[in-house]
N, CA and C of each residue as an Amber inpcrd file, in Angstrom:
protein
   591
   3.5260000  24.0730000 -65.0920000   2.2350000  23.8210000 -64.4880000
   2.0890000  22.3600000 -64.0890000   2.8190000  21.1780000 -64.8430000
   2.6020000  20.0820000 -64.8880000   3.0160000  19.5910000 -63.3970000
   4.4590000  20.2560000 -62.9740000   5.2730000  20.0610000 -61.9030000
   4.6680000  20.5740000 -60.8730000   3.6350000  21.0880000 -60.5010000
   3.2700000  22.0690000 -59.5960000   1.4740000  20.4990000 -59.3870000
   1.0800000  20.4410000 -60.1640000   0.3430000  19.5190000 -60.2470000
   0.9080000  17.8850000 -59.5670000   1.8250000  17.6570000 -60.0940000
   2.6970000  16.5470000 -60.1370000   3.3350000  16.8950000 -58.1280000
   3.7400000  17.5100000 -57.6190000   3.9200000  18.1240000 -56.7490000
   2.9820000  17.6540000 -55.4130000   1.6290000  18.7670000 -55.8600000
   0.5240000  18.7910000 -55.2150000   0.0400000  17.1830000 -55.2050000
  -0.2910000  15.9800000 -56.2870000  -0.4490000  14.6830000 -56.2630000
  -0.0940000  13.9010000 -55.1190000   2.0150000  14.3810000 -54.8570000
   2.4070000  13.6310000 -54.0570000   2.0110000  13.9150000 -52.8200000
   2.3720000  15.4380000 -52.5000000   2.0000000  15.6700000 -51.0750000
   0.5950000  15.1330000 -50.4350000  -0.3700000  15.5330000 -51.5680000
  -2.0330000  14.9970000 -51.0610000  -1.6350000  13.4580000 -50.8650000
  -1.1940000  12.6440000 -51.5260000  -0.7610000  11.3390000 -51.1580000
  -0.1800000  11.0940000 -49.8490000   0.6280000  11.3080000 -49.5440000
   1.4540000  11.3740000 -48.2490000   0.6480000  11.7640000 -47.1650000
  -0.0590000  12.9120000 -47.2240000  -1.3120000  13.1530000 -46.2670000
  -2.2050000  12.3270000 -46.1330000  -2.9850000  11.7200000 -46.7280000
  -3.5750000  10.5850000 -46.7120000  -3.2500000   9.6740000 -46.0760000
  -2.0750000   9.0360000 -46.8720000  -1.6180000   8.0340000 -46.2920000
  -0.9110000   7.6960000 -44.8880000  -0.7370000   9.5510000 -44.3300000
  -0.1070000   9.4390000 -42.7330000  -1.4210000   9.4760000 -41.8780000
  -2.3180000  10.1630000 -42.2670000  -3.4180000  10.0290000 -41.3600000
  -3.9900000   8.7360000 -41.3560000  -4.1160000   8.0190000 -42.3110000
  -4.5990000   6.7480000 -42.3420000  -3.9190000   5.8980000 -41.4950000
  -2.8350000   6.0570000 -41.1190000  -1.6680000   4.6570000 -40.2910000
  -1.5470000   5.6130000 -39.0970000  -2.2970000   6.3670000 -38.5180000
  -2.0490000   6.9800000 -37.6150000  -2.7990000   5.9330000 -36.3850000
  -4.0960000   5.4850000 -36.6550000  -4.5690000   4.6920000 -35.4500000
  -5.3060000   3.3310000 -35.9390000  -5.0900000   2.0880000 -35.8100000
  -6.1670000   1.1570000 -36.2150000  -7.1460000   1.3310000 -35.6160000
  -8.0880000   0.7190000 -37.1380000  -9.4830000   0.7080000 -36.7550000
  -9.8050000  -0.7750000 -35.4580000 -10.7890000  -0.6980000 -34.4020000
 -10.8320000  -1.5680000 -33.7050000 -12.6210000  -1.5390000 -33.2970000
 -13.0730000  -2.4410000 -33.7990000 -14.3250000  -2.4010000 -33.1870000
 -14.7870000  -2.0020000 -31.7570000 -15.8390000  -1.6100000 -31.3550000
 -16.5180000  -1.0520000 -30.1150000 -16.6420000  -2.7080000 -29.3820000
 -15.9700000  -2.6990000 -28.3380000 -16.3400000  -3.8640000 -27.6330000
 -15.3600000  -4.8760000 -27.9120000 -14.6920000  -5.4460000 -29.0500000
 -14.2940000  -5.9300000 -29.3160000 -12.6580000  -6.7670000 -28.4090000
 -12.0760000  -7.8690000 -28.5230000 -11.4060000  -8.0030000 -27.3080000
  -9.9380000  -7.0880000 -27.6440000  -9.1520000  -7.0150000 -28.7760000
  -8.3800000  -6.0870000 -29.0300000  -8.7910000  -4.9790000 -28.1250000
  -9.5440000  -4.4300000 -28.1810000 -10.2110000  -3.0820000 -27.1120000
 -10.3130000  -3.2370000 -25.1990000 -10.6630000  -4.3170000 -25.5730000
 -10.8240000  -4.3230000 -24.0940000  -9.3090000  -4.5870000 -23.7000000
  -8.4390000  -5.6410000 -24.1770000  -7.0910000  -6.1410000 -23.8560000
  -6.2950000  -4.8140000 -23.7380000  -6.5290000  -3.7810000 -24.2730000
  -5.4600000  -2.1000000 -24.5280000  -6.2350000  -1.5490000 -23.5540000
  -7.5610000  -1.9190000 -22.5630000  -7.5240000  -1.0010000 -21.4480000
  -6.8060000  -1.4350000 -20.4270000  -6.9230000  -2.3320000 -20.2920000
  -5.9250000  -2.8760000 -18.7590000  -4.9420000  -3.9610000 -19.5520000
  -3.7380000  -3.5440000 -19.0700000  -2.9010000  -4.4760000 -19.3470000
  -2.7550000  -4.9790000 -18.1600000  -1.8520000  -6.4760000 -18.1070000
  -2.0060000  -7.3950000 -17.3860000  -0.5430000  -6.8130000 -16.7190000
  -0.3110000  -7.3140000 -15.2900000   0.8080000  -7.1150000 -14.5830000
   1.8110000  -7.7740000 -14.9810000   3.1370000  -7.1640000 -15.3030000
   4.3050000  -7.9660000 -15.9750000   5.1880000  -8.3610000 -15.0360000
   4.6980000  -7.9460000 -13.6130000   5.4210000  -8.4460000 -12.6420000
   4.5130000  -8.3760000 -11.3550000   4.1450000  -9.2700000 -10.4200000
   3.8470000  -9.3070000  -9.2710000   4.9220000  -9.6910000  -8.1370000
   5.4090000  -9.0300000  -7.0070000   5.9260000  -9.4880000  -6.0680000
   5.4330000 -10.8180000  -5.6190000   6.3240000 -11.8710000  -4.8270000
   5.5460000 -12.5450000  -3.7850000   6.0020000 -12.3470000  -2.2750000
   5.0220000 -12.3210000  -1.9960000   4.9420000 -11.9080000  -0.1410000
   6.6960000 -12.0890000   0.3070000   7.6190000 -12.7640000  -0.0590000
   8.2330000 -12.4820000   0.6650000   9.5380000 -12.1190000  -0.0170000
   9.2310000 -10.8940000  -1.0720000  10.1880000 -10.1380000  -1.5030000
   9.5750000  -9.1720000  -1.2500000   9.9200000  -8.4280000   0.1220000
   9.9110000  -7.0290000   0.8780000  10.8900000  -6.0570000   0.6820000
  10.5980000  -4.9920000  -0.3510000  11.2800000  -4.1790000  -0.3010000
  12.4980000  -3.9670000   0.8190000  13.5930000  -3.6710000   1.0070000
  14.2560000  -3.4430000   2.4060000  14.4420000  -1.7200000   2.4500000
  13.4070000  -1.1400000   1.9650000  13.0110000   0.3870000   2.0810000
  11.9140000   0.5480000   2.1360000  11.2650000   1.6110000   3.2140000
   9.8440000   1.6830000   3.5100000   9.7060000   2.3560000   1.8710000
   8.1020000   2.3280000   1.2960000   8.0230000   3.0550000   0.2050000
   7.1910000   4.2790000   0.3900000   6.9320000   4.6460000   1.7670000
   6.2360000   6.1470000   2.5710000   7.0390000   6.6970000   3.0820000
   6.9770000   7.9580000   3.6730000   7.7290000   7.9880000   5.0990000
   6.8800000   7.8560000   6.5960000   7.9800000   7.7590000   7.3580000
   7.3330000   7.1520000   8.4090000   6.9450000   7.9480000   9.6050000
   5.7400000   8.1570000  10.2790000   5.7220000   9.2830000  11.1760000
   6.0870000   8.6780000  12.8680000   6.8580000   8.9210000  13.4840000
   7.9870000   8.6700000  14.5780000   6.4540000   8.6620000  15.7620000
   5.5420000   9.6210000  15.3730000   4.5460000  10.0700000  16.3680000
   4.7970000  11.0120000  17.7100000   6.3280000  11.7640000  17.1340000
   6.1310000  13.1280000  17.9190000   6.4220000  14.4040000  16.9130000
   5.6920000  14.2500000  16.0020000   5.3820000  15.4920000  15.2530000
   6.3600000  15.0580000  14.0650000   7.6220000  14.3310000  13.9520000
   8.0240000  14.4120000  12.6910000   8.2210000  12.9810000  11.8660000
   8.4520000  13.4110000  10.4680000   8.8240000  12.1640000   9.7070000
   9.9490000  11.8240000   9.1550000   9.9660000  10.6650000   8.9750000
  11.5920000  10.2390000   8.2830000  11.3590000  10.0440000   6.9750000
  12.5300000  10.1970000   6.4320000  12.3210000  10.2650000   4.7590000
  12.8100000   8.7310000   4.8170000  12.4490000   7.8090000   3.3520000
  12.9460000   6.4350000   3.0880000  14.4640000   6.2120000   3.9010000
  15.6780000   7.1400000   3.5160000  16.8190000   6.4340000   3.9620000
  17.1790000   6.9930000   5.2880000  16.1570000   7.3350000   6.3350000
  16.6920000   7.2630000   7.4460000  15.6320000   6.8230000   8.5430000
  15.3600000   5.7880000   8.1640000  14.8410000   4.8390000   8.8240000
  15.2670000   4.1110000  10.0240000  15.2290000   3.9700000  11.6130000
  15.9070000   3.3330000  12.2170000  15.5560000   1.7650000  12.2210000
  16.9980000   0.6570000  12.2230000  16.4330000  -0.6410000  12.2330000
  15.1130000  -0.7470000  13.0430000  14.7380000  -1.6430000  12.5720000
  13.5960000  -2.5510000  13.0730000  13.3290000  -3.7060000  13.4130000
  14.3570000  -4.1850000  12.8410000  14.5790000  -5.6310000  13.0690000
  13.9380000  -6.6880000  12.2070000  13.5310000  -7.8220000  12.7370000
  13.0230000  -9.1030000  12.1280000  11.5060000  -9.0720000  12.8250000
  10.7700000  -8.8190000  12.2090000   9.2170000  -9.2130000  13.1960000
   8.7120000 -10.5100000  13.6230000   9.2840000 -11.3020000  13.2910000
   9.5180000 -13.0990000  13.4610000  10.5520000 -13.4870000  14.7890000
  11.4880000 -12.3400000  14.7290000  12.5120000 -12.8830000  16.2280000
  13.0140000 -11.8250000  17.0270000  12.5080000 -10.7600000  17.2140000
  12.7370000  -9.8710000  18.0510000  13.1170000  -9.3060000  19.3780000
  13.7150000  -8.8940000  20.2920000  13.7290000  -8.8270000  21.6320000
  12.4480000  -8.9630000  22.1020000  11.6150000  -8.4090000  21.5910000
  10.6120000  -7.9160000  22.6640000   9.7990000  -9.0570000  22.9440000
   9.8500000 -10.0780000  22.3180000   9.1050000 -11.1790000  22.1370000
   9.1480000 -11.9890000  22.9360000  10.7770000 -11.8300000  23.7760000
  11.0430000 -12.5810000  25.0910000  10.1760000 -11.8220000  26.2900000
  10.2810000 -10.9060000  26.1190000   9.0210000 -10.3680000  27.5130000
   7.8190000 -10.9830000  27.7160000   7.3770000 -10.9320000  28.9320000
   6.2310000 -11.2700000  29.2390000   4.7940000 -10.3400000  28.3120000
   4.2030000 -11.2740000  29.0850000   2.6740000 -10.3970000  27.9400000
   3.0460000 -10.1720000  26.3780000   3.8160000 -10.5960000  25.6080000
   3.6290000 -10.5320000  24.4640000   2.7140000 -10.8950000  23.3900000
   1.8080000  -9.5830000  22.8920000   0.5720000 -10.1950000  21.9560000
   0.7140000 -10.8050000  21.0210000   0.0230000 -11.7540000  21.0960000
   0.1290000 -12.7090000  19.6290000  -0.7240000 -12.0260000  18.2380000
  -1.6030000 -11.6510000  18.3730000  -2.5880000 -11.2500000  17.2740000
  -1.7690000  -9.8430000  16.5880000  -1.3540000 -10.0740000  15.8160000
  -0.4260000  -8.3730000  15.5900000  -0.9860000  -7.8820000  14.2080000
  -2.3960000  -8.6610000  13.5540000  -2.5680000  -8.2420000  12.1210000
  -4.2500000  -7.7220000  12.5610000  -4.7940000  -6.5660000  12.1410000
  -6.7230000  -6.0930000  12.3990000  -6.6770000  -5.8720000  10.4520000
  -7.7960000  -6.1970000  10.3660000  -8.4680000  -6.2570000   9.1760000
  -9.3220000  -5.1780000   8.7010000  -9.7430000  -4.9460000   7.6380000
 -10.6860000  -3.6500000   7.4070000 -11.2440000  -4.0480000   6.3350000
 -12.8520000  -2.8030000   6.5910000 -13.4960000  -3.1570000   5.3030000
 -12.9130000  -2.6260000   4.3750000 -13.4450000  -2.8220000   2.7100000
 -13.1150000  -1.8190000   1.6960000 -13.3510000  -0.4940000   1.5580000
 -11.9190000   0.3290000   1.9300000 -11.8450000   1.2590000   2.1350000
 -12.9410000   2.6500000   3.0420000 -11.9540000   1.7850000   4.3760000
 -12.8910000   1.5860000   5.4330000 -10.8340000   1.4970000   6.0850000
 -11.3650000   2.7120000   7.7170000 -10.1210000   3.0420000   8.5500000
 -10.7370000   2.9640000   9.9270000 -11.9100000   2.0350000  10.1050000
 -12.9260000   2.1230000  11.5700000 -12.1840000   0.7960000  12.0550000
 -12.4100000   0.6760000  13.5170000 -11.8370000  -0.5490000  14.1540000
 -13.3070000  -1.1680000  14.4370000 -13.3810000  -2.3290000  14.5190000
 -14.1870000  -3.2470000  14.8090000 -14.0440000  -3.4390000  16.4860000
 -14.9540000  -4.1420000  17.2080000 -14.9940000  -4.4640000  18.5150000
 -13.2820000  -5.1530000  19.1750000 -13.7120000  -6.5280000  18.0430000
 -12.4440000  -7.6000000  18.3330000 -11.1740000  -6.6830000  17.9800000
 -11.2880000  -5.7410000  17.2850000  -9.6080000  -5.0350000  16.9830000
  -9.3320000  -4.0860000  18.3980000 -10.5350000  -3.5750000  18.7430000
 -10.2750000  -3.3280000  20.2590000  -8.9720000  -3.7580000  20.7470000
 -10.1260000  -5.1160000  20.9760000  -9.8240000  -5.9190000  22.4190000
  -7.4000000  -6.4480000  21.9140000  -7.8840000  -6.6950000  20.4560000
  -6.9030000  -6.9660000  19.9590000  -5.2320000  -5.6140000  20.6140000
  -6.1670000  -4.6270000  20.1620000  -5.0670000  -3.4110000  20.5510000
  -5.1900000  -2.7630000  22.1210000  -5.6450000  -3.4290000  22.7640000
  -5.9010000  -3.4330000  24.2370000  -4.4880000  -4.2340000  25.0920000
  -4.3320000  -5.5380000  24.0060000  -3.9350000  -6.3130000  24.6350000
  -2.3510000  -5.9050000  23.8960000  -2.2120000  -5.1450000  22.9390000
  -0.6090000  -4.1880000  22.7870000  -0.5340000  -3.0840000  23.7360000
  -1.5390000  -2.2930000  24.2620000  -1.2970000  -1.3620000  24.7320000
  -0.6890000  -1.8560000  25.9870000  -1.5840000  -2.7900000  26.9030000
  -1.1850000  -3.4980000  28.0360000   0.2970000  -3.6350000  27.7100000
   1.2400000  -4.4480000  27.0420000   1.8070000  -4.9800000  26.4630000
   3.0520000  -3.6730000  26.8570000   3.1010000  -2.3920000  26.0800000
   3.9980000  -1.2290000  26.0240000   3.6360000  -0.4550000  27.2180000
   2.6020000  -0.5530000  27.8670000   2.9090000   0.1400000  29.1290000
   3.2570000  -0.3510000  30.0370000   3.7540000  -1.6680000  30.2360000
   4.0860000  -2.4350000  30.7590000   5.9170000  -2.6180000  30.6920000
   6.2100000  -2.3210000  29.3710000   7.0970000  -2.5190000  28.5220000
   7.8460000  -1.0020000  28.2200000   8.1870000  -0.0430000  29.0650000
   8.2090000   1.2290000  28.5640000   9.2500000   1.6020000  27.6330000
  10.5540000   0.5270000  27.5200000  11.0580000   0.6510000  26.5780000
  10.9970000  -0.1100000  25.3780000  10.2340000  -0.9000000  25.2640000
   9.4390000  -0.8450000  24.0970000   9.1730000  -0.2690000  22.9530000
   8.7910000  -0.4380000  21.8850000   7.9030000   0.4370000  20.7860000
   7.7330000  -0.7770000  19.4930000   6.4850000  -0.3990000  19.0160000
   6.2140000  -0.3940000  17.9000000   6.0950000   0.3280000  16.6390000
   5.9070000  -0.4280000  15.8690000   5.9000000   0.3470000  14.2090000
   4.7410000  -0.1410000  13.6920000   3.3890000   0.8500000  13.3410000
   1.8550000   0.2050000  12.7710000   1.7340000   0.1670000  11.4080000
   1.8890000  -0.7450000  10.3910000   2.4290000  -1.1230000   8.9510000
   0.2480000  -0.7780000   7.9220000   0.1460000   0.3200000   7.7010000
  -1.1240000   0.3370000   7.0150000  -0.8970000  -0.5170000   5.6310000
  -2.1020000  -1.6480000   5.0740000  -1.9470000  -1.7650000   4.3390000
  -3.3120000  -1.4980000   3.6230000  -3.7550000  -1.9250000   1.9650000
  -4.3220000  -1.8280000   1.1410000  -4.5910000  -2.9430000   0.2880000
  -5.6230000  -3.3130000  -0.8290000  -5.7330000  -3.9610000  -1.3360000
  -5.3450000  -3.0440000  -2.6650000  -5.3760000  -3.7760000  -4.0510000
  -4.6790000  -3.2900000  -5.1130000  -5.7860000  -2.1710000  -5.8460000
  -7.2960000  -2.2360000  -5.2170000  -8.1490000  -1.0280000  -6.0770000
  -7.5790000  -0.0580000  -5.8180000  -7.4380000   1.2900000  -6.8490000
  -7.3860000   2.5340000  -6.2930000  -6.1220000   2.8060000  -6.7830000
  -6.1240000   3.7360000  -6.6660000  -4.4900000   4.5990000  -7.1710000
  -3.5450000   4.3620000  -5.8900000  -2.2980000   3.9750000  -6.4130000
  -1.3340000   4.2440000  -5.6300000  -1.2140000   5.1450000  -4.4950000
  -1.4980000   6.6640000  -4.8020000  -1.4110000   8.1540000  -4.1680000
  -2.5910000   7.3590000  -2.6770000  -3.8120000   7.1250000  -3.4950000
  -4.8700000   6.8290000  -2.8820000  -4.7990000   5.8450000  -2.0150000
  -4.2400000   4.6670000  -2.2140000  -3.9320000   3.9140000  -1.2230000
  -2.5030000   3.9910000  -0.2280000  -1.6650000   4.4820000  -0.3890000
  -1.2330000   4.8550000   0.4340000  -1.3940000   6.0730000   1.4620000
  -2.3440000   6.9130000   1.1910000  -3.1650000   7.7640000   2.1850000
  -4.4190000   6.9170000   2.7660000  -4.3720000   5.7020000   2.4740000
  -5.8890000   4.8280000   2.9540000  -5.0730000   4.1060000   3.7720000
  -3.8340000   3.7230000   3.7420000  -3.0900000   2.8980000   4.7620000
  -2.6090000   3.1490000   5.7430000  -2.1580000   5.2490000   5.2410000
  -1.8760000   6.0620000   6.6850000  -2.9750000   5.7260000   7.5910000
  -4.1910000   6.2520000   7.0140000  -5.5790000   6.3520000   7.8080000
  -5.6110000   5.3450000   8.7200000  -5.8490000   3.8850000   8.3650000
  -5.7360000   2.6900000   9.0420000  -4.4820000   2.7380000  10.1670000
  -3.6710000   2.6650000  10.0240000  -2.4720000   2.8010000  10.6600000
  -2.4870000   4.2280000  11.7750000  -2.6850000   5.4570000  11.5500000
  -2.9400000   6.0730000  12.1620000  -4.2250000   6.0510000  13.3660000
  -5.1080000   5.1610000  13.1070000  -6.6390000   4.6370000  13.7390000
  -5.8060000   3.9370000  14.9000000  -5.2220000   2.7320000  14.1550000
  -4.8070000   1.6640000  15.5490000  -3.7430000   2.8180000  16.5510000
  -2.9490000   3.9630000  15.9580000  -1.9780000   4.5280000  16.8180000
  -2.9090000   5.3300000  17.6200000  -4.2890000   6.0500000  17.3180000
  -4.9390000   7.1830000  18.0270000  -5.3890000   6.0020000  19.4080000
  -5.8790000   4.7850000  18.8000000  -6.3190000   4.2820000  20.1000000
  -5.5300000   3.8050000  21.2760000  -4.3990000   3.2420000  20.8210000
  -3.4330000   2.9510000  21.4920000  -3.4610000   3.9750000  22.6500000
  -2.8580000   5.1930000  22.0560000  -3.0070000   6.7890000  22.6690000
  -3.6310000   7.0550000  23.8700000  -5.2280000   6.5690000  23.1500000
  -6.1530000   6.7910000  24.6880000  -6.0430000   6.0910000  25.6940000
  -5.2860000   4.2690000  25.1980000  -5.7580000   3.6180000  26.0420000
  -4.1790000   3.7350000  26.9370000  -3.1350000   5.1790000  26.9760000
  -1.6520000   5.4330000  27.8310000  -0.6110000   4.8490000  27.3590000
  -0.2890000   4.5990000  25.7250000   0.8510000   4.0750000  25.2230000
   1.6130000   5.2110000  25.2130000   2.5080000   5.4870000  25.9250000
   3.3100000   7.0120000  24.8720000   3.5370000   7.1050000  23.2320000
   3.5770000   8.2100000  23.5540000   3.7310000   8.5250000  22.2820000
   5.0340000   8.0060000  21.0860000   5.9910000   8.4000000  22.0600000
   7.4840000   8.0510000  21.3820000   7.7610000   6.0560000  21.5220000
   6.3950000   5.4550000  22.0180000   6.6400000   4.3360000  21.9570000
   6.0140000   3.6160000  20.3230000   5.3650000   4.6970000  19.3430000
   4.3930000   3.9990000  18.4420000   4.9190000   4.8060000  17.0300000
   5.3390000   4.2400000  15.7580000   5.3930000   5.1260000  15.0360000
   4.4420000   4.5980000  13.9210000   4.1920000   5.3350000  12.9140000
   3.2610000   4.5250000  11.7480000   4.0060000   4.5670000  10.2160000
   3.9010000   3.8150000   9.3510000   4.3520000   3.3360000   8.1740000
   2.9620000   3.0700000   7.3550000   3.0330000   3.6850000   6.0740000
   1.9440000   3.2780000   5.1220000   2.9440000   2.8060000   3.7360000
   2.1940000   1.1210000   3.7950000   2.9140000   0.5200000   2.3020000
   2.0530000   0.9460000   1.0580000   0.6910000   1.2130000   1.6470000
  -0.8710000   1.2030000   0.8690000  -0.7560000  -0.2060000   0.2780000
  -0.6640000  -0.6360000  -1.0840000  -0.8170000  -1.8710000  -1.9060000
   0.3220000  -2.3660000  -2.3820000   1.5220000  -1.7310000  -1.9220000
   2.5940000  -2.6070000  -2.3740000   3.2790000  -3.5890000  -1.8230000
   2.3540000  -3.8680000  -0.3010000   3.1420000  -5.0230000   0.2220000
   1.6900000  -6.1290000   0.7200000   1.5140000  -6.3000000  -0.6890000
  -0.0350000  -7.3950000  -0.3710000   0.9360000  -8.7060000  -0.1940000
  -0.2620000  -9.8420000   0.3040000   0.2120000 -10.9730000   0.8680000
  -0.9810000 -12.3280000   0.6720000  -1.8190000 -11.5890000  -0.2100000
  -2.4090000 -12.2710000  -0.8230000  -2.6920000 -11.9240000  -2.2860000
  -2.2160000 -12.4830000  -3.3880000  -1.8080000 -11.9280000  -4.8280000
  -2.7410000 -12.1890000  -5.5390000  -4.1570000 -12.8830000  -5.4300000
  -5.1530000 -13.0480000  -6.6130000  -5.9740000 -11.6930000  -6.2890000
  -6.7030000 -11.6920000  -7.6080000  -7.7580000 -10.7880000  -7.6920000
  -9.1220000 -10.8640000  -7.6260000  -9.3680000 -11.8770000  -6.5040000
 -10.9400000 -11.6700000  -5.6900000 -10.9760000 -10.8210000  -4.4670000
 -12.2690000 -11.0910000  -3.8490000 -12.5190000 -10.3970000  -2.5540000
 -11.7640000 -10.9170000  -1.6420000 -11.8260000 -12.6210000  -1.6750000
 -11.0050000 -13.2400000  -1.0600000  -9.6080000 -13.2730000  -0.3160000
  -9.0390000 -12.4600000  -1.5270000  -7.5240000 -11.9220000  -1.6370000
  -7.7420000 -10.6220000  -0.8060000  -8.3120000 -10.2970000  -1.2610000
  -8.4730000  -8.0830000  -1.1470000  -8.4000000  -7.9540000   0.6110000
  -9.4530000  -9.0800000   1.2660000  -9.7000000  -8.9630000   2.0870000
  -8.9220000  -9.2090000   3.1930000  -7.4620000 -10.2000000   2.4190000
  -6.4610000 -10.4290000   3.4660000  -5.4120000  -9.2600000   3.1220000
  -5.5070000  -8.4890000   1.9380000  -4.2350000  -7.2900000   1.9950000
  -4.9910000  -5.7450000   2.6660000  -5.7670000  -5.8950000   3.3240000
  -6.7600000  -5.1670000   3.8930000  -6.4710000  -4.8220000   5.3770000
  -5.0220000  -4.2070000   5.7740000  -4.8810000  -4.8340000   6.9170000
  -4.2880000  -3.7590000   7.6850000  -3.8810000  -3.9300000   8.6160000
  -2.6770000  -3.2840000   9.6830000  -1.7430000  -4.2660000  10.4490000
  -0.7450000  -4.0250000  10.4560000   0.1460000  -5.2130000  10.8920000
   0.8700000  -4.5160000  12.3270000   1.1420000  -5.0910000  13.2760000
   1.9430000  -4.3640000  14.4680000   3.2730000  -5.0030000  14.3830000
   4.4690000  -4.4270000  13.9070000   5.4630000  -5.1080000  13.8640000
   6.6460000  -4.1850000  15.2070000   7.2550000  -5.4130000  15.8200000
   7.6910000  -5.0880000  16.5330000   9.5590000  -6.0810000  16.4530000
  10.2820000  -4.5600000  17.0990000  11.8050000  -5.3340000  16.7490000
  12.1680000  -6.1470000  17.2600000
């Protein structure tokens, strides 16, 4: 009987003592608490470590997409052929609100002066780079960067770019270019970029 007692002692011990070390206690509010909801980034890119793989796929803009590894070059967006042509636009970056895929007046006039540019240019093309600021889920911002990116390609569209001259790319938030965490920042990774080869 003693052993059966003696037995039962330990196990109730052991139970105890595993539920007890199962979670620390941490006050409500406290900074331990707050520090275990967001951890801090253990790595940030800087602007000019660019993946050399899109991290979407890319829609060509005649109905299909390319998966990451079959991507056609693109070139350097800094020294490109096309840059020697005449009419080449300078303004190649439109801005957006927070989460927000509407063009403003000046992004117009801005993508007026690409369209001019490729119909002019018929062998030509561009690639429209959606970007994001870091709120929001991943999934989420890279469907917020299609959106953007897809906006500047619909207008292009109306205003007689062909089609097979425009394709679109969404980075969403992984290719910011301004790395703090104000509005300040948000508002420059908020973008669409026209990169051309």
């Amino acid at each position: 009987m003693k052993i059966w007692q003696t037995i039962f002692l330990i196990f109730l011990t052991v139970v105890i003592s595993t539920a007890c070390a199962k979670k620390p206690l941490v006050k409500k509010g406290s900074k331990a608490q707050q520090a275990s909801r967001i951890p801090p980034p253990l790595f940030r890119p800087s602007p000019s470590m660019r993946p050399n793989f899109p991290v979407a796929t890319m829609n060509t803009g005649n109905g299909t997409n390319l998966a990451a590894g079959n991507f056609p070059e693109f070139g350097n967006s800094s020294g490109g052929s096309n840059q020697r042509l005449t009419g080449f636009p300078n303004q190649r970056i439109i801005y957006f609100g927070f989460n927000k895929s509407t063009l403003k007046e000046k992004d117009r006039k801005i993508l007026q002066s690409h369209a001019t540019f490729l119909k002019n240019n018929p062998s030509s093309f561009v690639r429209i780079e959606g970007h994001t600021d870091e709120r929001g889920s991943r999934e989420y911002n890279l469907a917020l960067g299609e959106r953007r990116a897809k906006t500047a390609r619909e207008l292009l569209l109306k205003l007689g770019v062909i089609e097979n001259q425009i394709s679109i790319l969404s980075y969403g938030e992984e290719q910011a270019i301004a790395l703090d965490h104000t509005e300040k920042a948000w508002q420059k990774n908020r973008r669409v970029e026209l990169i051309y080869p």
